[in-house]
Each structure stands twice: as structure tokens, then as C-alpha cells.
C-alpha positions in Angstrom: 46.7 -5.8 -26.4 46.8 -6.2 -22.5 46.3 -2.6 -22.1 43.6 -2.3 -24.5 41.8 -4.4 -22.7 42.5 -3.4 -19.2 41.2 0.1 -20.9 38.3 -1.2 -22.2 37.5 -2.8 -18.9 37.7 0.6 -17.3 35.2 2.4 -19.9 33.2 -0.8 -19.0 32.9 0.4 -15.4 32.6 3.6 -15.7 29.5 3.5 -17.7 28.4 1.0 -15.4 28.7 3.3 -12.8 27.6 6.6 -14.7 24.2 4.5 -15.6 24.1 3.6 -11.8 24.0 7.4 -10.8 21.6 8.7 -14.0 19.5 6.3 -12.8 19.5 7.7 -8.8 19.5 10.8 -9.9 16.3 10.4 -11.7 14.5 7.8 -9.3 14.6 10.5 -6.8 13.3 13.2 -9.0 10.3 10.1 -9.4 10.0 9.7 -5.9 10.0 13.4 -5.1 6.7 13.6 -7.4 5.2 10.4 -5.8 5.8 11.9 -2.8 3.8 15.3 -3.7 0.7 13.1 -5.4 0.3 11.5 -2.1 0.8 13.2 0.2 3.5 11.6 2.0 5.3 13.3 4.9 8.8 11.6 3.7 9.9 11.0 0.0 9.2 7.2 -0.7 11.8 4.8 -1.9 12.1 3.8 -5.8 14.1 1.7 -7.4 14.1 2.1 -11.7 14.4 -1.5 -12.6 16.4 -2.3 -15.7 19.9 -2.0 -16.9 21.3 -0.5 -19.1 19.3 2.7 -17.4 20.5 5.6 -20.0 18.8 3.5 -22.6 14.9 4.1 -20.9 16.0 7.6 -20.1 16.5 8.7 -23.3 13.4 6.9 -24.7 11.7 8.9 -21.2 10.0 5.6 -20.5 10.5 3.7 -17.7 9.2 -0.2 -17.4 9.4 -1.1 -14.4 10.1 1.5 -11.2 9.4 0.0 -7.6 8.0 2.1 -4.5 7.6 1.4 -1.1 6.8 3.8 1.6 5.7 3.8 5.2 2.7 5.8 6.9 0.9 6.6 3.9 -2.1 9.2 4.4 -5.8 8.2 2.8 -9.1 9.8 3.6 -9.5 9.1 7.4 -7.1 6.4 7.4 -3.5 6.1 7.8 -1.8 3.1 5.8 1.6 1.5 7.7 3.2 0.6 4.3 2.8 1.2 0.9 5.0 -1.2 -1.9 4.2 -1.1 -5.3 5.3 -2.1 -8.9 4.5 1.5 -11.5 4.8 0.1 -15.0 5.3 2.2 -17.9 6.7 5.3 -16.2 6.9 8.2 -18.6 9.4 11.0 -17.7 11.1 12.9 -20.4 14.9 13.0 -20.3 14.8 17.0 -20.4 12.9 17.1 -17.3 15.1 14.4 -15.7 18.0 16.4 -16.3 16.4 20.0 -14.9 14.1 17.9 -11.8 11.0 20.1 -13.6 8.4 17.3 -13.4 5.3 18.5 -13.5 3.1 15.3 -14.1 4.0 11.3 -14.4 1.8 9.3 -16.6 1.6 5.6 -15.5 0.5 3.1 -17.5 -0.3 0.7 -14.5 0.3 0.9 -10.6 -0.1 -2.4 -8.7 0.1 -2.0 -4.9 0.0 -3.9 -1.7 -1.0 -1.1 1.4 -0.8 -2.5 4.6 -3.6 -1.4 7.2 -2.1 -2.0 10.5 -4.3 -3.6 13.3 -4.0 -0.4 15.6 -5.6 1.3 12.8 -8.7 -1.3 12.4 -9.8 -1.4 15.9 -9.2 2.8 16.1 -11.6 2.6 13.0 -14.7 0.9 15.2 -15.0 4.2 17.5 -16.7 4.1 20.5 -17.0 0.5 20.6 -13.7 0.6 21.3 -13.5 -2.9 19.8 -10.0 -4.8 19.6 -8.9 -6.9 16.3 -6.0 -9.2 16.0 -4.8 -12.2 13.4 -6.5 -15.1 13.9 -5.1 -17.0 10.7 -6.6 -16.2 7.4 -9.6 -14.4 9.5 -9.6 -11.8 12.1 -9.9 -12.2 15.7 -12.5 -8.9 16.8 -13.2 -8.8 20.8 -15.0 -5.8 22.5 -17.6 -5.3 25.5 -20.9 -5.8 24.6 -24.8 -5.4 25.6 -26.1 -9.1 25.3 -29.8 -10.4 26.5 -29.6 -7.5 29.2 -25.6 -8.1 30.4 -22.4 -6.9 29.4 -20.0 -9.2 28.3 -16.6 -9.6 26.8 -17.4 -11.1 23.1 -15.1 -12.5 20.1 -16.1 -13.0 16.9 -13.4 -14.6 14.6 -14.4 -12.8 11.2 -13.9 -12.9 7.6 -12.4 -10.2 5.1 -13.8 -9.0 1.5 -13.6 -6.0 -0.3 -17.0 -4.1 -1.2 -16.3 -1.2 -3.8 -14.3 1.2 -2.1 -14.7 -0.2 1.4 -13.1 -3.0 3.9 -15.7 -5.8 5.2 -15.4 -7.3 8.3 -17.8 -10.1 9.1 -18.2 -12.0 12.3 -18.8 -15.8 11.7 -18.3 -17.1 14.9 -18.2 -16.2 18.2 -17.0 -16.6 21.5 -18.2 -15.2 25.2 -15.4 -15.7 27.8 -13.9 -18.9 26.5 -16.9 -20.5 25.2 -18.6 -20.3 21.7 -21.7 -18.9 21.7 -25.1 -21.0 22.1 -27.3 -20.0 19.7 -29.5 -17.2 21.6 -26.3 -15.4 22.0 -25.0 -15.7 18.5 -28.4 -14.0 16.8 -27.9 -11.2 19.6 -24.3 -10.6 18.8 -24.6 -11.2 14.9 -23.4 -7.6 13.3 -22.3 -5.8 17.1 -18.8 -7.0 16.1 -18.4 -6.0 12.3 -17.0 -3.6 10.7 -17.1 -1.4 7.3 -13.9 0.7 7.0 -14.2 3.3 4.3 -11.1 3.2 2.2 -11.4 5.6 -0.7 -9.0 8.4 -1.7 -6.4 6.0 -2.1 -3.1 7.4 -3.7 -2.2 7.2 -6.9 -5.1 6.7 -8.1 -5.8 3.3 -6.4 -8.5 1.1 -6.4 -9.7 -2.1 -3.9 -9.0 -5.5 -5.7 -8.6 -7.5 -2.6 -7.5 -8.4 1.0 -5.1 -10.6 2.8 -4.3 -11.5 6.8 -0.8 -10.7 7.7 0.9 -10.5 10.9 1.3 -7.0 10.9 -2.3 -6.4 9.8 -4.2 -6.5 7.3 -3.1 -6.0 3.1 -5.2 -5.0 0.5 -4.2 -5.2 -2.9 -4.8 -2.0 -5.2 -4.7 -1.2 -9.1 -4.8 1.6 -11.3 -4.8 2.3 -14.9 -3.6 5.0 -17.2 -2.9 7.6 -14.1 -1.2 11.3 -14.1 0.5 11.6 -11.2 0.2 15.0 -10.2 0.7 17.5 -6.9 -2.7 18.2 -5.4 -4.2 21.7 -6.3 
């Protein structure tokens, strides 16, 4: 009886660990086609969520497979990290098994893409404008034409989502260490803001909202029903 179980135990483990490794083997096969659909100049991280593994693999659906990645390419911009949750992954087992994957249907991606602050104030040009966390706003400072003088300005502005682009709106400001009087503040109002386009977002991706971090700035992203595919 003692060595029945003892054997039993050991099938136990070893299917434990052969799941383990099935499921490895086919998150990077995933990851190698996330990292074609976007782009990316390493393969991402993923993670197929759920145990027992072999189980999802042989129905080729996959509920739950987390991603994160870092310097993630989009249009003109270039995201610091990218972490999202794919649900309803569909990879057959036969193409698991060879690593032919040729698309990925998704039933849903929900992301968070962090824009870093290096990459916001690179986005105002030749302002040359600097922004910073100030909070649950942004802190926006750059040299500035005002009533006939230059001066160093502030504006401590708020964050929305417009379609595909990023807001940012001054709603305060500050010249030197002092707020603004009032004269100053209608000459300043829209020199400090800022409208980042942030389209051709991977994966499909679409703006749902924005955050303050201290790293920068996070916008949360969904998409429905996509194919993940290699570019033409």
C-alpha cells in the first residue's frame, strides 16, 4: 500500500511538472506572436494562467494569459511598459505543438501602457516644455512669451482621454514661485497644454482612460474580438 502510494505521488508530480513545461512551451510560442503583432524589439513575457494547463490546450482555448513588456513602439510614441490581461486566447493544440501560429484570436485585451514623463515633455517639441507628477495632476513648466517677457511658467494640469488622443490641460499656474494674477493666467491659458496623439496602439488597443503614476503617466486600453497577426 505504501508503495502504491509513494507511486502515485510520483505520477502526481510528474504531470505536475509535464503541465508546467506544455504550458512554457506554448506561452512562448504566444508571446513570440505578440511580439510580431507589435512590433516589439524583445519577445514579451506571458504567463497562461490556469492549472491544470493540458486541459485548455487541448480544448486550444486559453482564459486567461498575462503579458507585460517594456518599450513598446506606437505611432510616434514609445510606451515604457506594457501589462495586460488577453482573455479568451484561441491557439489550436496542433499548432502549439509545431510553433506554426499564424494568427491569435482574442476575445478581449485589457491593458495598462505606461507613457513615461521623458516621453511627454519630448512630445511638446520646440517648446521644449518639462512635465512631472504633481499628485493626481501633472506639473508642466517651460519658458514662455508673457505680456512682452519671457518667463519660467508652471501650470499644474489635468489628464482626460479625447478619442484616440492624450489631454493635457493647465488649470493653474505659477510664474517663479508665485500663482499667476489674473492678466497672466488669460496670457498663459493653452501655451502649456498638450494633445499627444496616441493611435496605432498594439493589439488592437483603444483609449479608455488615464491615471498619474510616479513613473509617468498610465492609460488604460481595451479591445474586443482581435486577430493578432504579423504586420504585412
Amino acid at each position: 500500500m505504501r508503495r502504491l502510494l509513494i507511486f502515485l505521488i510520483f505520477l502526481l508530480v510528474l504531470a505536475a511538472v509535464g503541465d508546467r513545461v506544455a504550458a512554457g512551451f506554448a506561452a512562448r510560442t504566444v508571446a513570440s506572436k505578440l511580439q510580431s503583432a507589435a512590433g516589439l524589439p524583445e519577445r514579451p513575457d506571458v504567463d497562461i494562467a490556469g492549472v491544470p494547463f493540458l486541459t485548455q490546450a487541448v480544448a486550444g482555448r486559453y482564459e486567461r494569459v498575462e503579458v507585460s513588456a517594456d518599450a513598446v513602439p506606437a505611432g510616434e510614441l514609445s510606451f515604457a511598459e506594457l501589462t495586460a490581461t488577453l482573455t479568451g486566447v484561441q491557439v489550436p493544440l496542433s499548432d502549439v505543438r509545431t510553433g506554426d501560429v499564424d494568427e491569435v484570436p482574442v476575445d478581449m485585451v485589457d491593458a495598462q501602457i505606461l507613457l513615461a514623463y521623458d516621453e511627454l515633455s519630448r512630445r511638446s517639441g520646440n517648446r521644449r516644455l518639462t512635465v512631472t507628477s504633481a499628485g493626481d495632476r501633472v506639473r508642466v513648466t517651460g519658458s514662455v512669451q508673457v505680456l512682452g517677457r519671457t518667463v519660467e511658467a508652471t501650470a499644474i494640469s489635468a489628464l482626460t482621454v479625447e478619442g484616440e488622443d492624450l489631454v493635457v490641460t493647465a488649470e493653474s499656474f505659477e510664474v517663479g514661485n508665485d500663482a499667476a494674477d489674473a492678466a497672466v493666467t488669460r496670457a498663459l491659458r493653452g501655451r502649456l497644454d498638450l494633445r499627444i496623439p496616441a493611435g496605432g496602439l498594439p493589439y488592437d488597443l483603444m483609449l479608455r482612460g488615464v491615471e498619474v503614476e510616479p513613473g509617468g503617466v498610465a492609460l488604460r486600453a481595451t479591445a474586443r474580438d482581435v486577430v493578432l497577426s504579423a504586420p504585412p
